[in-house]
ChimeraX commands (.cxc) that place a marker at each C-alpha (Angstrom):
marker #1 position 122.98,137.99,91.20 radius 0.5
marker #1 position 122.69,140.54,94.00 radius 0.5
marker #1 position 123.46,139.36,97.62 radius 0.5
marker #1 position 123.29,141.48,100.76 radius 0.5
marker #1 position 125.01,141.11,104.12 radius 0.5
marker #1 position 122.15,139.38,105.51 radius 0.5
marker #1 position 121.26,137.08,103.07 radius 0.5
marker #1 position 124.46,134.94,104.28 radius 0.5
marker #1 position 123.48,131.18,105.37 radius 0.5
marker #1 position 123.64,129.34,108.68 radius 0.5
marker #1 position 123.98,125.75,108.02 radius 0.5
marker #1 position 124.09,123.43,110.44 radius 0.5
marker #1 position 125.34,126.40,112.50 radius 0.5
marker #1 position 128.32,127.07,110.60 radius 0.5
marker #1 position 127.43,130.89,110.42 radius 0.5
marker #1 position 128.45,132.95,113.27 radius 0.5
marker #1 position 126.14,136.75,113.21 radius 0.5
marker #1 position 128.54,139.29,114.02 radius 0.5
marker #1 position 128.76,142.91,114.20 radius 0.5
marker #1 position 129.97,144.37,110.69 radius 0.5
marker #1 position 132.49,147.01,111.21 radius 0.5
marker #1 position 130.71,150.03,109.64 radius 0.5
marker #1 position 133.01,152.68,108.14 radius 0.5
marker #1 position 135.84,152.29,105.69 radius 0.5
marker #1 position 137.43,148.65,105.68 radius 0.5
marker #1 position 140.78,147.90,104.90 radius 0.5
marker #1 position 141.90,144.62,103.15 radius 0.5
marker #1 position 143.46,142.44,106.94 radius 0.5
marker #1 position 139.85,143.88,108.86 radius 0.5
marker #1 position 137.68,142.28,105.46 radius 0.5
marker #1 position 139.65,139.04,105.87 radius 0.5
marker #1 position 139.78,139.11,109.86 radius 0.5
marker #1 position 135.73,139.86,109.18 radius 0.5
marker #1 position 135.24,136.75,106.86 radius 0.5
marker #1 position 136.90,134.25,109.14 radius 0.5
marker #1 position 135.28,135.35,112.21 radius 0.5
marker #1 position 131.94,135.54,110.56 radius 0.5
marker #1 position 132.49,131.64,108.97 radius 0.5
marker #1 position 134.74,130.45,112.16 radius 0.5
marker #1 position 132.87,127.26,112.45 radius 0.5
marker #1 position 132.30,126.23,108.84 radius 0.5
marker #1 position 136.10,127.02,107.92 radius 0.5
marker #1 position 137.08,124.68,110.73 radius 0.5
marker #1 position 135.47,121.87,109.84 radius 0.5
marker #1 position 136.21,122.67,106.36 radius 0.5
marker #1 position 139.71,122.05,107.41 radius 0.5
marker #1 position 139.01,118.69,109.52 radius 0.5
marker #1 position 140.06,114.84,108.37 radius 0.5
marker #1 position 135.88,114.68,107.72 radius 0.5
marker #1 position 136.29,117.04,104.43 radius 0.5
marker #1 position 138.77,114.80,103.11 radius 0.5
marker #1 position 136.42,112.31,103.90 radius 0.5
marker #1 position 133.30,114.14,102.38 radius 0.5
marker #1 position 135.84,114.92,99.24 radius 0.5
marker #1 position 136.05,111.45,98.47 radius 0.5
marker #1 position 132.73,109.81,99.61 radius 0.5
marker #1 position 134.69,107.74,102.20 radius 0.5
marker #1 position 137.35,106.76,99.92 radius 0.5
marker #1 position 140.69,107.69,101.84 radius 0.5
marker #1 position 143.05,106.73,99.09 radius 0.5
marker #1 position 146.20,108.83,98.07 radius 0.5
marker #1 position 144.89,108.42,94.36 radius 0.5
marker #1 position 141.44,109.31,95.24 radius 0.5
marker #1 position 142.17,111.91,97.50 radius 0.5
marker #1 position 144.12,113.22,94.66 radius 0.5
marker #1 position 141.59,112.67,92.40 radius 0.5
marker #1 position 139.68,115.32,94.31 radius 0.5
marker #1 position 142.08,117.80,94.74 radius 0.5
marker #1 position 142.58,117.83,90.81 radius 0.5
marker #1 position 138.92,118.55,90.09 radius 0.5
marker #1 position 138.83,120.72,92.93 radius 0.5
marker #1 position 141.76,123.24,90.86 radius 0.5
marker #1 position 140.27,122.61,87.60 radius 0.5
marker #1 position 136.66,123.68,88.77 radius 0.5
marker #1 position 138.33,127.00,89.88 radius 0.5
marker #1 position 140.03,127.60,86.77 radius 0.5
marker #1 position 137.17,127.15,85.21 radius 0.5
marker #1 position 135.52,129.73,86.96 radius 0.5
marker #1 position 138.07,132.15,87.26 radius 0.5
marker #1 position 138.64,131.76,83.64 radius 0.5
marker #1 position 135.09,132.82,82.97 radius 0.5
marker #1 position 135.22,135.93,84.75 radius 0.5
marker #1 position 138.40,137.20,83.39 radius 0.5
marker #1 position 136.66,136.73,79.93 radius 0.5
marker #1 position 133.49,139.18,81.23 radius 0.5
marker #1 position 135.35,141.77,83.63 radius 0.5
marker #1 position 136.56,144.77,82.95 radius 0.5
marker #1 position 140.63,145.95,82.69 radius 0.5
marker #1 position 141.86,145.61,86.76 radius 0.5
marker #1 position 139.48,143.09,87.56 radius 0.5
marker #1 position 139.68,141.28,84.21 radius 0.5
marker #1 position 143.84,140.85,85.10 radius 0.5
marker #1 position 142.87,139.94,88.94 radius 0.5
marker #1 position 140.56,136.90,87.90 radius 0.5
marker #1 position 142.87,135.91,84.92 radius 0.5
marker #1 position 146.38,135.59,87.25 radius 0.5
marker #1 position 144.24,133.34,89.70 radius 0.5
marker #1 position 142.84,131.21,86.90 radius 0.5
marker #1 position 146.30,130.58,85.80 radius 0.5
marker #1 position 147.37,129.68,88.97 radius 0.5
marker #1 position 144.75,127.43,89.23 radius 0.5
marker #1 position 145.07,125.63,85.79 radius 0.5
marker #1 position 149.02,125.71,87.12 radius 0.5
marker #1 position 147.61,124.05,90.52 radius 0.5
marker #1 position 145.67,121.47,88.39 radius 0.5
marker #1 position 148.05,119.87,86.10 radius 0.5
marker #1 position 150.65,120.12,88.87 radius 0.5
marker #1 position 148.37,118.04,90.87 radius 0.5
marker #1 position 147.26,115.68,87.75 radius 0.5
marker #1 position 150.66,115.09,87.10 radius 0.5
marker #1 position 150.52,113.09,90.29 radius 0.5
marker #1 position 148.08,110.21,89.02 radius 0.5
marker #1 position 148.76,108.15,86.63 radius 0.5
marker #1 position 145.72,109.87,84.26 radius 0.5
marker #1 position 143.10,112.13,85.06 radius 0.5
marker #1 position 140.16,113.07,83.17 radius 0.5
marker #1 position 138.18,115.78,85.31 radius 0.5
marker #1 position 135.05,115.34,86.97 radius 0.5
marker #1 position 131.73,116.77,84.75 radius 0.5
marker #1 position 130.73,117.76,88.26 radius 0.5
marker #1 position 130.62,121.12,89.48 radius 0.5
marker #1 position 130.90,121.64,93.28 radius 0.5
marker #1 position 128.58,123.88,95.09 radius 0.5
marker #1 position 131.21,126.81,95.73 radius 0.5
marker #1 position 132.12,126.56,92.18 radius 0.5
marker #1 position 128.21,126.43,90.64 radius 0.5
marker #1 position 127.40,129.24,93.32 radius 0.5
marker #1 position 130.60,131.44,92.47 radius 0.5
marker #1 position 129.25,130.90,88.72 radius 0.5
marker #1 position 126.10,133.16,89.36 radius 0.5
marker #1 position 127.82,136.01,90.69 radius 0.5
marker #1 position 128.11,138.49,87.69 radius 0.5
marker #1 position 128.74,141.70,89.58 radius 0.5
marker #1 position 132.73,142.46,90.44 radius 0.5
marker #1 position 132.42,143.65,94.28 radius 0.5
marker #1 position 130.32,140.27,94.80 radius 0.5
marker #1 position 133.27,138.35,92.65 radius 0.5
marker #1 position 136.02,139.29,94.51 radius 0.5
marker #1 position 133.99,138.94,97.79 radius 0.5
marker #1 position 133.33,135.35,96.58 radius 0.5
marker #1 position 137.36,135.04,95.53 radius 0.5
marker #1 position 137.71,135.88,98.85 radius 0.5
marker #1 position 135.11,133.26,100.58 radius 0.5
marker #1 position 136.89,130.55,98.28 radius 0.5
marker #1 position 140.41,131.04,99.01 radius 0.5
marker #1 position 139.81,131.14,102.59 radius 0.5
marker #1 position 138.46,127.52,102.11 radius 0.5
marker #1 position 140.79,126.58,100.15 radius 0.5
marker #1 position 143.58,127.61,102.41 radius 0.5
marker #1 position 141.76,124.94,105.32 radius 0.5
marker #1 position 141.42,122.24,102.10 radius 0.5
marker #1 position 144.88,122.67,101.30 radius 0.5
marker #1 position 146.35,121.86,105.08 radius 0.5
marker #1 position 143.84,119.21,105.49 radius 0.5
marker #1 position 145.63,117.63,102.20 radius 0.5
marker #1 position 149.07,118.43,103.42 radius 0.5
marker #1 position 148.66,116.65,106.64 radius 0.5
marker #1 position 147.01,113.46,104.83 radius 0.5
marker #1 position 149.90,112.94,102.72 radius 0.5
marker #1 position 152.21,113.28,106.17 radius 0.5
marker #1 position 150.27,110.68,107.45 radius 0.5
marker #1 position 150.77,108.83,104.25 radius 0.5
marker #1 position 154.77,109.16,104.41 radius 0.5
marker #1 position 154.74,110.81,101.00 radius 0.5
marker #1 position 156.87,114.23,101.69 radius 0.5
marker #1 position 156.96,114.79,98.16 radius 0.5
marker #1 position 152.94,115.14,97.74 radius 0.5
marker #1 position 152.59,116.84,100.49 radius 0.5
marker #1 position 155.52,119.01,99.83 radius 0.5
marker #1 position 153.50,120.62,96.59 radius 0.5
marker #1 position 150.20,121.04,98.77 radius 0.5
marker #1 position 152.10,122.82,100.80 radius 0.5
marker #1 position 153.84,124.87,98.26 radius 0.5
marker #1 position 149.91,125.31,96.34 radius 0.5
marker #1 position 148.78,126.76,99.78 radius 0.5
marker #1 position 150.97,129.20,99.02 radius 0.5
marker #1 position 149.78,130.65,96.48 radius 0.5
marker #1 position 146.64,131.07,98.45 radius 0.5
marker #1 position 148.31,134.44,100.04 radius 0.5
marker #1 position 148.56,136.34,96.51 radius 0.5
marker #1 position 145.05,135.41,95.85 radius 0.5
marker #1 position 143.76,137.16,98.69 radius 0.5
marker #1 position 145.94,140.31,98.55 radius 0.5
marker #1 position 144.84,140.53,94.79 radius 0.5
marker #1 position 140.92,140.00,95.56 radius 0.5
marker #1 position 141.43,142.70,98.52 radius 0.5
marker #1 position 143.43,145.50,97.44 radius 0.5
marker #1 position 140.89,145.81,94.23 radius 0.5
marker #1 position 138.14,145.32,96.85 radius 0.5
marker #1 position 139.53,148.62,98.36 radius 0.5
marker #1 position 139.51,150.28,95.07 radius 0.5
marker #1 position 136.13,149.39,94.45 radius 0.5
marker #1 position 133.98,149.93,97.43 radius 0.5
marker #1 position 133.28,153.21,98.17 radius 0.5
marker #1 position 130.77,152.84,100.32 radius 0.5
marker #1 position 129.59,150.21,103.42 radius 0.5
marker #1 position 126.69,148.89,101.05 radius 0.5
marker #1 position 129.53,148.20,99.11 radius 0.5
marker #1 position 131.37,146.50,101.51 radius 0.5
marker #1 position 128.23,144.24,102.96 radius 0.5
marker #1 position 128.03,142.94,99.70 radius 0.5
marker #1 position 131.39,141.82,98.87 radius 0.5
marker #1 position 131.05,140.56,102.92 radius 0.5
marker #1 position 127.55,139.11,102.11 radius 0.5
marker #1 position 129.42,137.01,98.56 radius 0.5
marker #1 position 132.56,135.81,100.59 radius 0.5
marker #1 position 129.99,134.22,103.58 radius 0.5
marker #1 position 127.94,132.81,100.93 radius 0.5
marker #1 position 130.68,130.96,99.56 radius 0.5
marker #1 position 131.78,129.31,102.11 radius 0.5
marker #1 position 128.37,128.48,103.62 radius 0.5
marker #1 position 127.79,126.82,99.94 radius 0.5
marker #1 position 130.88,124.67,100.30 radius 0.5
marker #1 position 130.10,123.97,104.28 radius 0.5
marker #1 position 126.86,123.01,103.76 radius 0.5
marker #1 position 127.94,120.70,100.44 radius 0.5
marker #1 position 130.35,118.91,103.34 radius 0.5
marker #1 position 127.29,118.71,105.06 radius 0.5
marker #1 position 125.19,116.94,102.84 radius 0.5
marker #1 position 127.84,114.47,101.77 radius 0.5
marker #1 position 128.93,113.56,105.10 radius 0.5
marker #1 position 125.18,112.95,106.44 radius 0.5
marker #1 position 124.01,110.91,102.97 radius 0.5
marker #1 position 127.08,108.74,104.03 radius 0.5
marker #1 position 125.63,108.34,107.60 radius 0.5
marker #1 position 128.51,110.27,109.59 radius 0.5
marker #1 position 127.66,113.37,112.04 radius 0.5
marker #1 position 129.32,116.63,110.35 radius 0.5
marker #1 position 129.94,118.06,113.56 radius 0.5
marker #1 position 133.34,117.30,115.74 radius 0.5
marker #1 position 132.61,114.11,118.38 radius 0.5
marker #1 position 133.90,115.35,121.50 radius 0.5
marker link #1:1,2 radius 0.2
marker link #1:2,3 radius 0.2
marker link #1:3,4 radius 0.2
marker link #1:4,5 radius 0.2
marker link #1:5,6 radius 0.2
marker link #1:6,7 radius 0.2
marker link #1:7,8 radius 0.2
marker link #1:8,9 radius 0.2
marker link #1:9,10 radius 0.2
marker link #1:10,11 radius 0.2
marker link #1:11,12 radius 0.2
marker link #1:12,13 radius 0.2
marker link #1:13,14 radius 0.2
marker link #1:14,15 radius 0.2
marker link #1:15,16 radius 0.2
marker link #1:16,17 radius 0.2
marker link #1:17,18 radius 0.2
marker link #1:18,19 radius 0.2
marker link #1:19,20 radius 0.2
marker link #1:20,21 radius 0.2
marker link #1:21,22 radius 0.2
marker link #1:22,23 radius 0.2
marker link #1:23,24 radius 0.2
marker link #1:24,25 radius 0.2
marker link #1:25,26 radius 0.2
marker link #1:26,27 radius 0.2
marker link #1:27,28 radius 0.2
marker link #1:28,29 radius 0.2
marker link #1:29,30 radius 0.2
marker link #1:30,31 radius 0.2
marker link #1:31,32 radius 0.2
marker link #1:32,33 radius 0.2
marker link #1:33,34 radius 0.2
marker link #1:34,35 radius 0.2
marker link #1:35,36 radius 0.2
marker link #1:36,37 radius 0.2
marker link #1:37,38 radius 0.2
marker link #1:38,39 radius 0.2
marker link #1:39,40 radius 0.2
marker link #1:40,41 radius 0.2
marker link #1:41,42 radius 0.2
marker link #1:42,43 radius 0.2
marker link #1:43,44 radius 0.2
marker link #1:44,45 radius 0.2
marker link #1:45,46 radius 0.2
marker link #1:46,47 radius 0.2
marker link #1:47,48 radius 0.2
marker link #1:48,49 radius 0.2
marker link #1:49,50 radius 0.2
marker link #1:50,51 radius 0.2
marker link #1:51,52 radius 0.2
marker link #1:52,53 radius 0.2
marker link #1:53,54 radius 0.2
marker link #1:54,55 radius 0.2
marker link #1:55,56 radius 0.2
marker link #1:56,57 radius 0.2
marker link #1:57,58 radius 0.2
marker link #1:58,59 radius 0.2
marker link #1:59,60 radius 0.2
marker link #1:60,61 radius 0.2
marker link #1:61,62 radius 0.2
marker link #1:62,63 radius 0.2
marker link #1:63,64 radius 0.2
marker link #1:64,65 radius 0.2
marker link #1:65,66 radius 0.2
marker link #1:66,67 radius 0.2
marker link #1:67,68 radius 0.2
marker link #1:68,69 radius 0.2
marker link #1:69,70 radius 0.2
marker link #1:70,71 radius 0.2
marker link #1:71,72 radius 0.2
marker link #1:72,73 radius 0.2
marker link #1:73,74 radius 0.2
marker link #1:74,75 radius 0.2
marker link #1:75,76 radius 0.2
marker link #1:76,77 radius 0.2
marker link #1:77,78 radius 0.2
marker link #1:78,79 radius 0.2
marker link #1:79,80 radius 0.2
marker link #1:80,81 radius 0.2
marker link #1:81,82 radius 0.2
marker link #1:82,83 radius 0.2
marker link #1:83,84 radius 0.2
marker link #1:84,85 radius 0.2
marker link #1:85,86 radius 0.2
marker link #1:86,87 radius 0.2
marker link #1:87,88 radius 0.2
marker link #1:88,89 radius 0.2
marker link #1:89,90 radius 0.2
marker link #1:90,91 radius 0.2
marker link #1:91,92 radius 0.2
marker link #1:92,93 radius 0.2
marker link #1:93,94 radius 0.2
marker link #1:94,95 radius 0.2
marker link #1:95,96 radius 0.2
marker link #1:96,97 radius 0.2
marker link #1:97,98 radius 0.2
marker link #1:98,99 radius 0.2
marker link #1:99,100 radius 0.2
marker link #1:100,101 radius 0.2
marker link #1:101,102 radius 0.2
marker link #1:102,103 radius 0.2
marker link #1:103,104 radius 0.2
marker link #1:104,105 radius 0.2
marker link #1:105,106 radius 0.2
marker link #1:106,107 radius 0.2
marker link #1:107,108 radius 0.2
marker link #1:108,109 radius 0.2
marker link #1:109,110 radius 0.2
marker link #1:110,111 radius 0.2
marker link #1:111,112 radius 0.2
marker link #1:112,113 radius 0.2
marker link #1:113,114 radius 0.2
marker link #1:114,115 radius 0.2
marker link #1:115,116 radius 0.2
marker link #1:116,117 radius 0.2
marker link #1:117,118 radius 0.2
marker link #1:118,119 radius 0.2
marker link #1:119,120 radius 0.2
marker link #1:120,121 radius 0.2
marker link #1:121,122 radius 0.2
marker link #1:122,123 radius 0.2
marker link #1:123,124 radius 0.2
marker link #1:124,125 radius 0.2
marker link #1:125,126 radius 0.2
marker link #1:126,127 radius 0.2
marker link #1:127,128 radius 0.2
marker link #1:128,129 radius 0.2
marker link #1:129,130 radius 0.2
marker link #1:130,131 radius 0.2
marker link #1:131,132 radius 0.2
marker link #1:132,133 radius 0.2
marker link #1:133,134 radius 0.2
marker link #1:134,135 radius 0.2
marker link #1:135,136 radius 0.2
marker link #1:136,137 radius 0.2
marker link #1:137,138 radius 0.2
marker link #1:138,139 radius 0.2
marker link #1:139,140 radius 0.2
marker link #1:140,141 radius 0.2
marker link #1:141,142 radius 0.2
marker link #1:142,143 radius 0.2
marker link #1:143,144 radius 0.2
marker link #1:144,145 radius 0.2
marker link #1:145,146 radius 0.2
marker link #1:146,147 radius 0.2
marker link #1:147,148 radius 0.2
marker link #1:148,149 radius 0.2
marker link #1:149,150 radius 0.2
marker link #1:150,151 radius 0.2
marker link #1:151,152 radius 0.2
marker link #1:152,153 radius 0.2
marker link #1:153,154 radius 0.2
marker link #1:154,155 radius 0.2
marker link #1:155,156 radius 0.2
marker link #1:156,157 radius 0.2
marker link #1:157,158 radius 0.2
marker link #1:158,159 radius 0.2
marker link #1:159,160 radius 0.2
marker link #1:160,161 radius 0.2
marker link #1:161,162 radius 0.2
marker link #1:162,163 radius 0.2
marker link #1:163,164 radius 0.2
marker link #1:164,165 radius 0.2
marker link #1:165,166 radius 0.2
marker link #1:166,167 radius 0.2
marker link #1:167,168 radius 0.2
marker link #1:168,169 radius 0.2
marker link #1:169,170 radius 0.2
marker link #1:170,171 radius 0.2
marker link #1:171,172 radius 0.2
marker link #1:172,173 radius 0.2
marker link #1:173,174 radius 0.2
marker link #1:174,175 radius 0.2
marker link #1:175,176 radius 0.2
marker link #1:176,177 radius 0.2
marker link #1:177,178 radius 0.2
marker link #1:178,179 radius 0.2
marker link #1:179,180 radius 0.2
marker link #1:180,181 radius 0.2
marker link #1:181,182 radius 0.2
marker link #1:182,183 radius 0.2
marker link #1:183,184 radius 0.2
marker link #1:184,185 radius 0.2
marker link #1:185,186 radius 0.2
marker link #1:186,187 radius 0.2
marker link #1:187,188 radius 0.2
marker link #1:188,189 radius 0.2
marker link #1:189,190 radius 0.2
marker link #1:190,191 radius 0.2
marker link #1:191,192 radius 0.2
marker link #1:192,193 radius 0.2
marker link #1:193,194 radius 0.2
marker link #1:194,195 radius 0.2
marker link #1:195,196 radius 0.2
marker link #1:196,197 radius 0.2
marker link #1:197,198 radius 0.2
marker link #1:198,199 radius 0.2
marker link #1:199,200 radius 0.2
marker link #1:200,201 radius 0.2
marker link #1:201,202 radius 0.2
marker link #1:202,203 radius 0.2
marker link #1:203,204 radius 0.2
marker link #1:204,205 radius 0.2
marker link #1:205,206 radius 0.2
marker link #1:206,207 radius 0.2
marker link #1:207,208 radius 0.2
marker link #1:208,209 radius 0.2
marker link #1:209,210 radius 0.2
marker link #1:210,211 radius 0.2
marker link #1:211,212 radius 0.2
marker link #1:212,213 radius 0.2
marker link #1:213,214 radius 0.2
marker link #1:214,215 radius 0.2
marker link #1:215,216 radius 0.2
marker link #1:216,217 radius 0.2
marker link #1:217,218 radius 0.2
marker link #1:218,219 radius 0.2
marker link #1:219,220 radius 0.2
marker link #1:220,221 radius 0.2
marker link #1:221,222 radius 0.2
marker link #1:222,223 radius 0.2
marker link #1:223,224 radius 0.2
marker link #1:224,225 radius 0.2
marker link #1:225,226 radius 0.2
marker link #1:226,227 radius 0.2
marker link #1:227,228 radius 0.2
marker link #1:228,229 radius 0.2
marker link #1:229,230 radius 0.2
marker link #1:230,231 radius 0.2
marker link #1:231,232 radius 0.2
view
């Protein structure tokens, strides 16, 4: 699959068109670039209403749990998959995030009583799938972590609210991983583009991503009758 800078989506007005920077990125500008780009979706990616989205209204500790779990296995999944098709560097990038992710997963499993994960494939997941190209993969690693990293405080805070320190203790401590995904995905990034075309489409995969998981909270939230957008 081949995506370009402009091929990004604006669901529900989660997209924000911005100037790229032209010229030679460095890792923090890519990252500062993705979030401004995606500002919207990523915050209400990171609202109480994901949670809610996650679980189809079901604001359970087990359920919510429940979610995370298949959340971390999709990604293994797919990180898993790539490490199997990329070459050397990139091969070792995808393969230390899968394991992280299969780490994240039975770490989170661990917390229900039994968990068999979901034959469902979320819409980041199914979209970061397609990508077979290695500037648009870590782009998309990028996209996803960045998501991840508003999923994972959203969880945290839940389990606050539920007076369960421990839970939210390891959400915490999973978020944290989050940090050595992203420097992986970027320094390779500035190995491998050597040119802004290069750049746009790593920039093009990451926005992409996260449009495909905003506009998944989207569709869940509005088939269950509740406005995506913050009531003000």
């Amino acid at each position: 699959m081949s995506v370009r800078a402009t091929d990004a989506r604006a669901a529900n007005g989660g997209y924000k068109a911005v100037p790229v920077l032209r010229g030679r990125m460095n890792a923090a500008e890519f990252v500062d670039a993705v979030r401004d780009r995606n500002e919207t979706a990523l915050s209400r990616l990171g609202s109480s209403k994901s949670l809610y989205a996650d679980t189809g209204g079901e604001m359970e500790p087990e359920t919510v749990l429940a979610a995370a779990a298949d959340a971390e296995h999709a990604a293994a999944e797919t990180f898993e998959a790539w490490a199997e098709t990329a070459d050397e560097d990139a091969a070792a990038v995808f393969a230390e995030t899968a394991e992280e992710e299969r780490d994240h997963y039975e770490q989170v499993a661990a917390e229900l009583d039994a968990h068999d994960p979901s034959d469902a494939v979320p819409a980041i997941q199914a979209y970061l799938r397609d990508l077979d190209d290695t500037v648009e993969r870590l782009g998309g690693l990028v996209g996803r972590t960045l998501a991840a990293e508003k999923s994972k405080e959203q969880t945290t805070g839940f389990f606050v609210g539920q007076a369960k320190p421990t839970t939210a203790s390891l959400f915490r401590e999973l978020g944290g991983d989050l940090d050595g995904q992203l420097d992986r995905a970027t320094a390779l990034l500035g190995e491998r583009c050597e040119a802004d075309d290069d750049w746009d489409r790593a920039l093009a995969a990451a926005d992409a991503a996260i449009q495909t998981a905003y506009e998944e909270y989207t569709e869940r939230l509005e088939s269950m009758g509740v406005n995506p957008k913050p009531v003000c």
